[in-house]
LOPA-702884 format. One record per residue (C-alpha): residue in three letters; x, y, z. Coordinates in steps of 0.2 Angstrom, whole numbers, plus 2048, in hexadecimal, padded with zeros to 3 digits. Example, Ala and Ser with C-alpha at 12.3 -4.5 7.8 and 13.67 -1.06 7.14 Angstrom:
BEGIN
Ala83E7EA827;Ser8447FB824;
//
This chain:
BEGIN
Unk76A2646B5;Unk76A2736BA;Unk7772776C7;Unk7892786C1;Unk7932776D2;Unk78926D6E0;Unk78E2706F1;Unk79725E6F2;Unk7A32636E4;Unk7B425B6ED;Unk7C425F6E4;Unk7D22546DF;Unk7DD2566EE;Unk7D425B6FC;Unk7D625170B;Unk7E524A706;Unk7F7247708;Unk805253702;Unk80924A6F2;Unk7F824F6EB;Unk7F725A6DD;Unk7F826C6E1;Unk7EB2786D8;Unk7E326B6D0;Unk7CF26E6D1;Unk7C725E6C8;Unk7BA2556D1;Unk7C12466DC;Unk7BC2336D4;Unk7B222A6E0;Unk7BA2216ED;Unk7CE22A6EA;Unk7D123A6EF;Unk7D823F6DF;Unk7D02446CD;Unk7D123B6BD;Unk7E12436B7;Unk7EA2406C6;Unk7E522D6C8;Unk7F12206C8;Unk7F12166B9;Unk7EA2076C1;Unk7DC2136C7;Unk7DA21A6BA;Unk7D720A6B0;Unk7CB2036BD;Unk7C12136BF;Unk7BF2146AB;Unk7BC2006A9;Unk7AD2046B3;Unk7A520E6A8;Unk79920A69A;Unk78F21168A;Unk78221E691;Unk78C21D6A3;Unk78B22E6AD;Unk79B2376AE;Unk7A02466B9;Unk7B224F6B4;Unk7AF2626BC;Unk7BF26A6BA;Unk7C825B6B5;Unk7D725E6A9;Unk7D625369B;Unk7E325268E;Unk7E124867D;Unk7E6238684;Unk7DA238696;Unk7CC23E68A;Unk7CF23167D;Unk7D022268A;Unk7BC22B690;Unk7B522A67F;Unk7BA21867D;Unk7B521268D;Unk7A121968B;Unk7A2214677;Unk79620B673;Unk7931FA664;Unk79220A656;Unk7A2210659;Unk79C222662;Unk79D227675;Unk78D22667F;Unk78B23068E;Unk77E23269A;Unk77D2426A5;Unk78F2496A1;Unk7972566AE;Unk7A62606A6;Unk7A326E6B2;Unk7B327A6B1;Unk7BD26A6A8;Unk7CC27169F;Unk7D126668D;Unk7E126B68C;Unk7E126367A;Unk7D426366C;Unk7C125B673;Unk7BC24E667;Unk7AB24966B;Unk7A4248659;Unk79523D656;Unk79423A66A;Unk783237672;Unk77D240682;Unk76F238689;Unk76F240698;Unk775254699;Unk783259695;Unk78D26769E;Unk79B27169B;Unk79A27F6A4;Unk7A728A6A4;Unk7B227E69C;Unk7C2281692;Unk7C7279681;Unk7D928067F;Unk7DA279670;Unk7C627A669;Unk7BB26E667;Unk7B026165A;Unk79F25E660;Unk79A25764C;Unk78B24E64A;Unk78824B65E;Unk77824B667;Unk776252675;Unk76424B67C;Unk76325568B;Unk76826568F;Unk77926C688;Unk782279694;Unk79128368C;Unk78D291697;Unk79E29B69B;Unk7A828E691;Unk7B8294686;Unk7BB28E678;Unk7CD293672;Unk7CE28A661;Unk7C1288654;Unk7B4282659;Unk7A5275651;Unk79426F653;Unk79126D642;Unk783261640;Unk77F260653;Unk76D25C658;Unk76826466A;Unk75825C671;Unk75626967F;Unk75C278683;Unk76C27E67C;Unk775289689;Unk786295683;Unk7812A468C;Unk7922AD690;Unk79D2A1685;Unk7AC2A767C;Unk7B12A266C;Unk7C32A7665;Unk7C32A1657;Unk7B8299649;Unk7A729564E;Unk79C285643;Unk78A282646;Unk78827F635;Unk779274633;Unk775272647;Unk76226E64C;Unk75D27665D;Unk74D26E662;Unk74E278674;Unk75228B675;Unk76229066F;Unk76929C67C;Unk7792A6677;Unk7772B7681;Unk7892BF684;Unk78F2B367B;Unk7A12BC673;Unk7A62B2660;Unk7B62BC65C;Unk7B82B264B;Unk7AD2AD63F;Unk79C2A6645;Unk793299639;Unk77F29463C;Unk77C292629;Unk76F284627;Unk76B28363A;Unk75A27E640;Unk755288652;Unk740281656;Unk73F28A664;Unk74B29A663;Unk75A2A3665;Unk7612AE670;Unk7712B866B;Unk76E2C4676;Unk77B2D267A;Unk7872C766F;Unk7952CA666;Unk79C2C7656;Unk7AD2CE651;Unk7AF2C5640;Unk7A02C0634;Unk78F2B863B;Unk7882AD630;Unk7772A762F;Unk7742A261F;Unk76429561C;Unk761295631;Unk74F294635;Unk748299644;Unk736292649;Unk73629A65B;Unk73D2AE65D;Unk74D2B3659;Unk7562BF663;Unk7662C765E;Unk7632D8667;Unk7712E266D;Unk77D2DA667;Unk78D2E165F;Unk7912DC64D;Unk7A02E6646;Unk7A42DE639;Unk7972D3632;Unk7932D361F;Unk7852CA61F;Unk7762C4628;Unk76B2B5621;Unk7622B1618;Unk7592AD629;Unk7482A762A;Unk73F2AB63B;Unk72C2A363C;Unk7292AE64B;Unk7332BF64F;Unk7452C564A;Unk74C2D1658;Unk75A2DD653;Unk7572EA660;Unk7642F5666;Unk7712E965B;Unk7812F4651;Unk7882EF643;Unk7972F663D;Unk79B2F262B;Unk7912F361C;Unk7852E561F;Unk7752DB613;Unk7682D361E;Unk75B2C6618;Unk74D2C2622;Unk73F2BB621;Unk7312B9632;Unk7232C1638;Unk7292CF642;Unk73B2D8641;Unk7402E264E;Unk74E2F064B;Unk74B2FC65A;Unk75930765E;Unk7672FD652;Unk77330464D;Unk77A30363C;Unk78C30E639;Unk78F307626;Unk782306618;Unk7762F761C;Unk7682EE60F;Unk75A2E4618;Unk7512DA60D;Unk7422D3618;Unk7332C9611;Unk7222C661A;Unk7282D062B;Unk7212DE633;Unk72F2EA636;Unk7302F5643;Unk740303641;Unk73E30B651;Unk74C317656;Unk75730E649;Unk767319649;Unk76D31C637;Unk77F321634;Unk782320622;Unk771317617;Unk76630961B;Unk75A30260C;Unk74D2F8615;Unk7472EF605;Unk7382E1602;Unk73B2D25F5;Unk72F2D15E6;Unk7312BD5E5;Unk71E2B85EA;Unk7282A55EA;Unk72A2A05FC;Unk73A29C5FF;Unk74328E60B;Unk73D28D61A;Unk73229C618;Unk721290613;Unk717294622;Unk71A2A7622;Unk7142A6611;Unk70429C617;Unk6F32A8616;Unk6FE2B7610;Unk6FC2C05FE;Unk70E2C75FE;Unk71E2C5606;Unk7212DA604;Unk7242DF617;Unk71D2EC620;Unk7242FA628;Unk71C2FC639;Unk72430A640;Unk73231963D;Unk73032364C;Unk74132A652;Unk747327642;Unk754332637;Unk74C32E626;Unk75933961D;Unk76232961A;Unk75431D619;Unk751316609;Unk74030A607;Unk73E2FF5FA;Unk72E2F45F6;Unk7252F6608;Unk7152F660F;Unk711306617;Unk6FF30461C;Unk701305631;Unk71330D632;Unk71531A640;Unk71B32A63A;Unk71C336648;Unk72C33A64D;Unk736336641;Unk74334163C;Unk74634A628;Unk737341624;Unk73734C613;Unk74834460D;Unk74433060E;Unk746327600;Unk73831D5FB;Unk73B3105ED;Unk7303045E1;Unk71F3015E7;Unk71D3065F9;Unk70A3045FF;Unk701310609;Unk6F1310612;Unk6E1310609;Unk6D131A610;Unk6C330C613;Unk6B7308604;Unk6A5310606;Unk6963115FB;Unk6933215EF;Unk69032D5F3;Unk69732D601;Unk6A93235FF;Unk6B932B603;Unk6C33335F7;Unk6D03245F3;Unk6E332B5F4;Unk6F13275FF;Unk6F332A610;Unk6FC326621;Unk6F731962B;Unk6F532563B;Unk6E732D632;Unk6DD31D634;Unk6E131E646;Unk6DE32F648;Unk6CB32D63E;Unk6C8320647;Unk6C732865A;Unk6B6329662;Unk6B733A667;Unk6B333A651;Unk6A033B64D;Unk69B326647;Unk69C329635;Unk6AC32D635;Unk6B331F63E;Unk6AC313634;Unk6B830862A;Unk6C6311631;Unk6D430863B;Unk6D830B64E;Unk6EB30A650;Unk6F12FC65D;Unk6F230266F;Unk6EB31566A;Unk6DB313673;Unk6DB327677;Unk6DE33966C;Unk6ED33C677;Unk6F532C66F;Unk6F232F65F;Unk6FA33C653;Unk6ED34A650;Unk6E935563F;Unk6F8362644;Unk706354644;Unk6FF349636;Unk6FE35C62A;Unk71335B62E;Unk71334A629;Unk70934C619;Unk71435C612;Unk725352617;Unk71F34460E;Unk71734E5FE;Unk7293565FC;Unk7313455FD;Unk72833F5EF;Unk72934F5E5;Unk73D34F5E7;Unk73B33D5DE;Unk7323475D1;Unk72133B5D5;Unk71434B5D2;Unk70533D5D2;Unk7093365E4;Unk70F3465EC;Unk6FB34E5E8;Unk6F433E5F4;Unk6FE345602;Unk6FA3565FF;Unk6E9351600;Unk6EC34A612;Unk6F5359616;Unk6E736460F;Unk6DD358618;Unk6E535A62B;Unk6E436D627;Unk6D0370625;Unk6CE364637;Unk6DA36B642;Unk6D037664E;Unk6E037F651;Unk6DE388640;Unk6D539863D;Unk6C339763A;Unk6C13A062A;Unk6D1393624;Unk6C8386629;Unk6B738D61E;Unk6C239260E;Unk6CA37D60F;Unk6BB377613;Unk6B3380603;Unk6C437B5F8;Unk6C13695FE;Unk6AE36B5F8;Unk6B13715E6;Unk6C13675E1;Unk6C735E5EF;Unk6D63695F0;Unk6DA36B5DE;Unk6DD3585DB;Unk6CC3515DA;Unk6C63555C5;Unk6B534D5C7;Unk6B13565D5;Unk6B53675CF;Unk6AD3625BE;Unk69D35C5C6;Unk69B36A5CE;Unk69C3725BE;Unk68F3695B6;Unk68336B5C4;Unk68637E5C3;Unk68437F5B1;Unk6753745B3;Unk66E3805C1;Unk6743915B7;Unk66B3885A7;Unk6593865B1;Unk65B3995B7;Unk65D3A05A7;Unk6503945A0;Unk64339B5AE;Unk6493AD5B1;Unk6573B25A3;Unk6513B0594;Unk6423BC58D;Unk6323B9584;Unk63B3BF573;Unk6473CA56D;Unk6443D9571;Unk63F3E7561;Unk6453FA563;Unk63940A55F;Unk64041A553;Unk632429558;Unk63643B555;Unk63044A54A;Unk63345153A;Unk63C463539;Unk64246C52C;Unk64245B520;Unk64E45352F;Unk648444538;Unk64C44454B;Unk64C431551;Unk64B42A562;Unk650418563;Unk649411573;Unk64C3FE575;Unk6423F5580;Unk6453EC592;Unk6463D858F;Unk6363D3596;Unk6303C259E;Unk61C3BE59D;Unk61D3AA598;Unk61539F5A2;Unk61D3955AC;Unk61D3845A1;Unk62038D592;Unk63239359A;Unk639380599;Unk63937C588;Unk64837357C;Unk64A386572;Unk64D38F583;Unk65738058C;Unk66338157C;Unk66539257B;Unk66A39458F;Unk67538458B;Unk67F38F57F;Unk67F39F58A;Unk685392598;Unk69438B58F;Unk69A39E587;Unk69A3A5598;Unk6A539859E;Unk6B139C591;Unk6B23AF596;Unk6A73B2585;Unk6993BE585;Unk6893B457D;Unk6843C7577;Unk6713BF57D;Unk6663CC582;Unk6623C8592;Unk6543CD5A1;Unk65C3D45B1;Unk65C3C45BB;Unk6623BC5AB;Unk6733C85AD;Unk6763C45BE;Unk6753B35BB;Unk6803B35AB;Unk68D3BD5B5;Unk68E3AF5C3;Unk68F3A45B8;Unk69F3AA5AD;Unk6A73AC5BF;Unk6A439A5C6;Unk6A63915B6;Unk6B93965B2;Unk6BC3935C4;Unk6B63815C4;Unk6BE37E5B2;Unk6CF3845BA;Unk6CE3795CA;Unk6C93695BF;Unk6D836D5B3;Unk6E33705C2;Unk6DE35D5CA;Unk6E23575B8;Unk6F235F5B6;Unk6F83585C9;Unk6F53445C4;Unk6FE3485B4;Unk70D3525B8;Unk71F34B5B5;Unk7293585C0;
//
C-alpha cells in the first residue's frame, strides 16, 4: 500500500448537517456521514460487530482514546487472545491515550502515517506481515517494538520520537528505513536482527544510541547523522558495508564494528573517539579530528556473534586502513591495522601519527635471486606507482595497480611518495623504532634516485649509494662487494703485484785512503714468471694478507712491483669504505634511539 491519502479520503462531517463535529478529520464509516469517534453508540456497536479476525480496517485521522481503541482490538481478536488485522489504515489517526497493540498480527499492511501517539505506544512482540509505515508518525511517550518481527519493509522515515526508543530484539526481514528520523531520548536496537539493511540516514540522536548485539546482513547506513551525545556504538555486526559518512559525534564515544567495509568519510568527531573494527576495510577519508581518534584492530582470531561469515575464507580479523587522504593525522592514533593499500597522499602532519602494536605495511613482491627485491616496508602507492605501463615490464611485474588508477596522472609519483617516506621515517623515529624508521628511509631514498626532476649527477651518486650498500642499510650487500673487491685486488696482485723474489741490494765503491766508500743500490721488483707460475697457494696467501692489512689502514711493508702499488693503494681506499658502509647498515637494524 503505497498511497497514504487516496483522492476518495471523505472526512467525518462533510456533507452533513450542522450538529456534526467541527474540525474533526477522521475518515467517514461507510454508510454515515460521520467517523468512528463520532458514531452513535448503536453505530458504533453495529459497525464494530461487523468486524472479524484479519478484517480490513481504515481509521485515517480518526481520534481514538483508550476506550474506542480497546472496543477495536477486541472486535478483530482472534481464538489466541491477540488482535488480527488485515490491511490496517491509521493514516493521521491521533491516540490520544497510550496504543496498545502488543502481540497484534497484521497480515495485511499496516499504516500509520503521520500518526500521533500522545501518550506512546507498545507494539511488543507484534508482527507486522506486510509493509509497516510509521513514516512522519509522533510518538510523544516512550515508545516499543521490542521483540516486533517486520516481514517487509519497515518505513519511519521522518518520525519523531520524544522520548525513550525500544527495538530491543526486533527482526526486520525487509529494509529498515529511518532516514530523518529525530529520537530525542534514548534509542535502543540492542539485539535487533535487520536482513536486508538499515537506513538512518541524516538521523538524530540527542540521548545514547544503542546498538549493542544488532547484526546487519544487508548495508547499514547511518551517514550524516547527528549524534551529540552518544557513548557508545555497538558492538554492531555489519555482513556487508557500515556507512558513517559525514556523521558528528559529540561526546567521547567507543565504537565496535565488525563488516566488511566501514565508511567514515568526512565525520566528524569533536570528543576523544576509539573505533575498535574487526575484518572491515576502513576508509578515513576527510574524517575531521577535533581532539583524538584511536582507530584500533582486535587481536581475538575467535569469531564472535554474529560475525561467522565475515570470518569465513579470512586469516585475520585485523582491519585495514584503506585511505587517510584529507586527513589531520596529528591526532590519529592507529593500533593493530593493516596498512597494505592505504592512500596517503594528502593527508595532513603525516610525521606525527601515532602508530601502535603491529601495523602491517606493504611488501615488495617475492622474485627469484638474484634478482628479488630488497624486502623492507613500504607504501601501498608504491605498488601502484611500479606498476604503470609507462615502467619497463620487469619492473611491473609482481607489483599491484591501485583500484581505479589506470593512468600516471592518477597516481602519486617518486616527488610525492619521497614526502611520504621522510613524514613517515620521523614518525617512527619520534617513537624511538630506529629498525622501522630505515625501511622508509629506504623508500625515500628510493623515490630520490627515480624522480627525473632531480639533478643528473644526484641521480648517479644515489644510484652508486644504492649499488654498494643499498643506502647504508643493506650489510650483505656492502660486505659482498667487499669480498668481490678483495677477491679481485687478490688476483691482481697475484698476476701483476707481487715479484719473482725479494729483491737483493749492491754495496760497490773504492778504496781510499784505508776508507771504504759504498754505494747501496737496491734493485727494481721485477716480474719474469710465467703466467701459470703467478697463481700458486704461496703467492694467493701472501696477496691475502696484503689484502686484509690494507683494509685495516696497515702498511704490509711487502715490496711491491709498480702496478702492485697502485693496486695496494686502491685497495686500502675502497676496503675501509665498504667495511664503514656494512657497519653503518648494522648499526641502523640495531639502534635503540
Amino acid at each position: 500500500m503505497t498511497d497514504h491519502q487516496p483522492p476518495n479520503w471523505s472526512h467525518c462531517g462533510e456533507g452533513t448537517t450542522s450538529t456534526d463535529p467541527v474540525g474533526c478529520r477522521g475518515i467517514r464509516v461507510a454508510g454515515t456521514g460521520r467517523c468512528l469517534a463520532h458514531l452513535p453508540p448503536d453505530g458504533r456497536a453495529a459497525h464494530l460487530a461487523a468486524l472479524e479476525p484479519g478484517a480490513d480496517v481504515d481509521y485515517r485521522g480518526v481520534t481514538l482514546g483508550s476506550g474506542l481503541l480497546g472496543e477495536v482490538l477486541g472486535a478483530v481478536q482472534d481464538d489466541t487472545g491477540c488482535a488480527r488485522f488485515g490491511d490496517a489504515r491509521f493514516d493521521g489517526a491521533v491516540f490520544t491515550a497510550r496504543a496498545w497493540f502488543d502481540q497484534a498480527v497484521f497480515t495485511g499492511d499496516a499504516v500509520f502515517h503521520r500518526a500521533e501517539f500522545q501518550w506512546g505506544a507498545t507494539f511488543e512482540r507484534v508482527a507486522f506481515r506486510g509493509a509497516a509505515t510509521f513514516e512522519g508518525a509522533r510518538f510523544a511517550n516512550t515508545a516499543r517494538f521490542m521483540d516486533a518481527v517486520f516481514c517487509a519493509e519497515a518505513e519511519f522515515r521522518g518520525a519523531r520520537f520524544t522520548d525513550r526508543t525500544e527495538f530491543t530484539g526486533a527482526t526486520f526481514h525487509g529494509e529498515a528505513r529511518f532516514q530523518d528520523a529525530c529520537f530525542t531520548a534514548d534509542a535502543w536496537f540492542n539485539r535487533a536482527d535487520f536482513q536486508h539493511g538499515a537506513a538512518f540516514t541524516r538521523a538524530s540522536f540527542a540521548g545514547d544510541a544503542g546498538f549493542a548485539g544488532a547484526r546487519c546482513l544487508g548495508p547499514f547506513h547511518l551517514d550524516e547523522a547527528s549524534l551529540p551525545e552518544v557513548q557508545r556504538l555497538g558492538p554492531l555486526t555489519g555482513v556487508l558495508d557500515v556507512h558513517l559518512d559525514g556523521s558528528e559525534f559529540g561526546a567521547p564515544v567507543v565504537a565496535e564494528l565488525a563488516a566488511q567495509r566501514v565508511s567514515l568519510a568526512g565525520t566528524r568527531f569533536a570528543a576523544p573517539a576509539v573505533l575498535h573494527v574487526r575484518y572491515a576495510e576502513v576508509d578515513l577519508t576527510g574524517v575531521a579530528i577535533e581532539s583524538l581518534l584511536t582507530v584500533a584492530g582486535d587481536a581475538d582470531p575467535e569469531p564472535r556473534f554474529g560475525e561467522v561469515l565475515l570470518a569465513f575464507g579470512r586469516d585475520s580479523p585485523r582491519p585495514r586502513v584503506t585511505s587517510l587522504r584529507r586527513v589531520d593525522a596529528a591526532c590519529l592514533v592507529l593500533a593493530d591495522v593493516d596498512l597494505t593499500t592505504c592512500v596517503f597522499s594528502g593527508v595532513h602532519h603525516l610525521d606525527q601519527i601515532r602508530l601502535e602494536g603491529h601495523c602491517g605495511f606493504a611488501r615488495p613482491p617475492r622474485r627469484r635471486f638474484p634478482f628479488a627485491w630488497v624486502d623492507r616496508q613500504l607504501l601501498g602507492e608504491e605498488h601502484h606507482w611500479r606498476a604503470l605501463p609507462v615502467h619497463r615490464p620487469y619492473a611491473r611485474e609482481g607489483w599491484t595497480r591501485g583500484p581505479g588508477r589506470p593512468h600516471a596522472s592518477a597516481t602519486a609519483g617518486p616527488a610525492t611518495l619521497a614526502v611520504l617516506y621522510r613524514q613517515l621515517r620521523k614518525a617512527f623515529e619520534d617513537a624511538k623504532d630506529e629498525p622501522g624508521a630505515a625501511d622508509f628511509y629506504y623508500g625515500e631514498m628510493e623515490m630520490r634516485r627515480h624522480h627525473a626532476g632531480n639533478p643528473w649527477g644526484e641521480r648517479v651518486l644515489l644510484h652508486l649509494y644504492w649499488a654498494l650498500s643499498g643506502y647504508g642499510l643493506r650489510a650483505s650487500r656492502a660486505l659482498g662487494w667487499l669480498a668481490a673487491c678483495a677477491a679481485l685486488f687478490m688476483t691482481l696482485l697475484m698476476g701483476l703485484g707481487l715479484p719473482d723474489s725479494s729483491p737483493t741490494q749492491t754495496a760497490t765503491g773504492p778504496i781510499r785512503d784505508d776508507r771504504v766508500s759504498l754505494v747501496i743500490d737496491g734493485q727494481e721488483p721485477e716480474l719474469t714468471l710465467g703466467h701459470r707460475q703467478r697463481y700458486t697457494p704461496e703467492r694467493a696467501e701472501k696477496s691475502l694478507r696484503l689484502v686484509l692489512n690494507s683494509v685495516v689502514f696497515r702498511s704490509s711493508g711487502q715490496n711491491l712491483t709498480t702496478a702492485g702499488t697502485y693496486i695496494e693503494m686502491a685497495c686500502r681506499f675502497t676496503g675501509p669504505v665498504l667495511l664503514g658502509l656494512a657497519a653503518l647498515a648494522v648499526r641502523g637494524r640495531v639502534k635503540r634511539s
